[in-house]
N, C-alpha and C positions, 0 to 999 in steps of 0.2 A: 581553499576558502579565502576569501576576498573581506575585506571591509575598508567603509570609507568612499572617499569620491571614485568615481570611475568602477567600482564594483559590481554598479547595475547589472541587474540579469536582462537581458533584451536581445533582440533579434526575432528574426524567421522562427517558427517554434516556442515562442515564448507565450506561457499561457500562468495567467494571474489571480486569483482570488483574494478573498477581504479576510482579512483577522477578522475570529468574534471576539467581544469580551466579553471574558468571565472570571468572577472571583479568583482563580488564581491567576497572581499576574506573573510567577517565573516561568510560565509556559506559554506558547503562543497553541492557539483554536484556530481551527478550518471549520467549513463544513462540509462533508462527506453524502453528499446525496444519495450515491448507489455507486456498486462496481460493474462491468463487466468481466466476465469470463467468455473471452473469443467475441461474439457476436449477441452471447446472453445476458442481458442488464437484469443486475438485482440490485431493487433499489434498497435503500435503507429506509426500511419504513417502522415504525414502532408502535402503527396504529394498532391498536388493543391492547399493548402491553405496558406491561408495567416499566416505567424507566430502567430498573434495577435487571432487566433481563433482554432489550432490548441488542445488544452489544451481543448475547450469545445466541442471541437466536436469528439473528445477521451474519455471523461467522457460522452458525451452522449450515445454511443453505448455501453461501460460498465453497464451502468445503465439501459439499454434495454436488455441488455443480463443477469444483475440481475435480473431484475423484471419476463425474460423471465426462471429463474429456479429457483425463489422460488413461490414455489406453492401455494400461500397465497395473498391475496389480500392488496394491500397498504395502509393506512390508510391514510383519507386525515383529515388531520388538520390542520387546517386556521395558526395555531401557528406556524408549523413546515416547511412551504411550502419556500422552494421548495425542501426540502431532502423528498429522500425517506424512508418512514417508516412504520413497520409491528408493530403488537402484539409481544409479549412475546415466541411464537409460531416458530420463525425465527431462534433462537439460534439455533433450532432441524434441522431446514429445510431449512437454509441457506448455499450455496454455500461455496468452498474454495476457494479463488482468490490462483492467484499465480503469482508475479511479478518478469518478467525475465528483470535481468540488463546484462549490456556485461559481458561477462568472458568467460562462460555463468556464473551468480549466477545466479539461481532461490530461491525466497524465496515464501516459500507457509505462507500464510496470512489465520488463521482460522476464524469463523464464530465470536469466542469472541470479536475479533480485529478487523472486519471489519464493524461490527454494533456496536450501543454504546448506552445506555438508555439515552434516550434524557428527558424521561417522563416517570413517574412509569408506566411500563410495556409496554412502547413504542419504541420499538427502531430502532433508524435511522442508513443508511447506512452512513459508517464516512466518506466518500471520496466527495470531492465538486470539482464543475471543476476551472480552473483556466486561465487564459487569459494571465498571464506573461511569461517568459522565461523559467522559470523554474516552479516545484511542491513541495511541502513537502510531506516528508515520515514522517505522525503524530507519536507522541509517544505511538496510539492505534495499528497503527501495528506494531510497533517492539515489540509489546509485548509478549511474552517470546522468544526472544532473545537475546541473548549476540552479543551487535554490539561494534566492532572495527574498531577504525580511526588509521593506521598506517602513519602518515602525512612523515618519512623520505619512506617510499617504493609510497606514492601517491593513500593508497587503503581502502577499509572500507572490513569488514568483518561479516557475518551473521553467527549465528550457533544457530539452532532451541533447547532449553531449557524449563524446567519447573521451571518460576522462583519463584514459591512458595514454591521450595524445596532448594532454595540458600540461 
């Protein structure tokens, strides 16, 4: 984590979006148009629904469309319910998400980032729906990226990195 001059995010790969504002100001707003799963875009649409439901009915066709390309069977574990989660098996055969914010920034989200060992050899998909106003982007997926918050231009910035060689 960088701050200050010279911390810019930039280069080849570098893809940018706007801050929104909103009432709360200790957190910073994206906006989240839609994901992919592999080649399948689902967008984030809320048309007909009520705000308060919009978050879980977004995560549920994600999660349908996960289960719907990884070729492996879910494990149900009374412990773990209600995320979804596979064997050890998943790293290999687990989808790339890829979530597009306005700009366009598209950041693609790999298989390490989007599952997470919940349980020796267990791993859940890290994304849970949510019913507020807004979502979090966990610190499982920005993982290897270099993310910048440029607060005088109003923007964050993505750029896809290997952060075991920093």
């Amino acid at each position: 984590m960088s701050f200050g001059s010279g911390s810019e995010v930039s280069g080849p790969g570098t893809v940018t979006t706007s801050l929104v504002a909103l009432q709360d100001p200790t957190n910073y707003f994206v906006t989240l148009n839609g994901i992919s799963v592999g080649s399948t875009y689902l967008p984030f649409s809320s048309s007909g629904l009520r705000t308060s439901r919009r978050g879980t009915y977004f995560y549920n066709r994600l999660e349908s469309e996960v289960k719907r390309v990884v070729e492996l069977t879910p494990i149900d574990d009374p412990q773990l319910r209600p995320q979804l989660c596979y064997g050890r098996n998943v790293e290999a055969k687990g989808p790339v998400l890829t979530a597009h914010f306005d700009g366009p920034a598209d950041v693609e989200l790999k298989q390490t980032s989007t599952f997470i060992e919940a349980k020796d050899g267990i791993f859940c998909f890290a994304m849970t729906p949510t019913d507020g106003p807004g979502g979090i982007v966990s610190n499982f997926a920005q993982t290897d990226h270099l993310v910048g918050f440029d607060i005088d231009k109003n923007t964050v910035s993505f750029k896809p990195t290997d952060c075991t060689k920093l």
